[in-house]
C-alpha angles and dihedrals in degrees: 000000000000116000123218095249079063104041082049096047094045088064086058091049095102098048094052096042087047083040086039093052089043090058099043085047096049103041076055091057095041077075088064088048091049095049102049081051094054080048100053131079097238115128104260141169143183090250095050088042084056093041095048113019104028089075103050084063096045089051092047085041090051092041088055088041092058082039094068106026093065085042095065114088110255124179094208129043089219080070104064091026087068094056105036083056081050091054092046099046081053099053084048087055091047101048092049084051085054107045075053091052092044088052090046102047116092098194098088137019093231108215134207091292098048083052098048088038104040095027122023105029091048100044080050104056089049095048077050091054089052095053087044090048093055087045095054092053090062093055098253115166089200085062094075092047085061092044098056089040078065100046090051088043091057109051092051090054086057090046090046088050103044088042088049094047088049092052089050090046091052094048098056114096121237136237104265087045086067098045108098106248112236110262 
């Protein structure tokens, strides 16, 4: 006998398996990222890698786990509700550990964007998740809604911030652009 929390969720089974796919995809690529930046000239550290790339891949690595959460077939919406609010107070805790890491590093002076990008938006989409996955326990179909806007929101927070490390990257000059050319 199918419930009604698994009849609901396996509507939703094309987009998370199209916003799970994406994540996977992109935590993959963040290896590339994280490559050409071993490969660059730009000042780094370990503390400024965990302040500025770590979370791309935790967002990526949140968006596949409620991927795959609402795609298991449950047979009550309190369920996944549980672990999705797990996910989220989680994402809450990490991003605190992060703004503390941004304001620790030395590497790099992070401006305005790199506040609203590594900091509020994040710590909003997972205050959003929350609220989606109390929703969800209660059985409210506007809760899945939420919980896919922040999906999709997180995973464009992890693009914008791959794509912004990359750029960065790309403008520094490299070493033998530094070096004086022989007169």
């Amino acid at each position: 006998m199918e419930t009604q929390a698994h009849s609901i969720l396996s509507l939703w089974e094309s987009f998370y398996v199209i916003i799970g796919s994406s994540g996977g995809g992109l935590t993959g690529l963040m290896f590339v990222v994280i490559t050409i930046a071993a490969d660059s000239s730009a000042a780094r550290t370990p503390e400024t890698l965990n302040a500025f790339g770590t979370p791309n891949v935790i967002h990526f690595v949140a968006v596949l786990f409620i991927a795959a959460v609402l795609s298991a077939p449950w047979q009550r919406f309190e369920d996944p509700a549980h672990v999705v609010g797990a996910t989220a107070l989680a994402g809450i805790v990490y991003v605190l550990i992060v703004v503390r890491r941004m304001l620790r590093q030395t590497g790099y002076k992070p401006v305005l964007e790199d506040w609203t990008w590594h900091a509020f938006l994040p710590m909003a989409a997972y205050a959003a998740l929350f609220v989606g996955a109390a929703g969800l326990s209660h059985a409210q179909i506007w809760a899945l809604f939420l919980i896919a806007a922040v999906s999709l929101l997180l995973l464009g927070i992890g693009i914008h911030n791959a794509w912004d490390t990359v750029t960065y990257l790309a403008m520094q000059p490299r070493e033998t652009d530094n070096k004086e050319k022989p007169k």
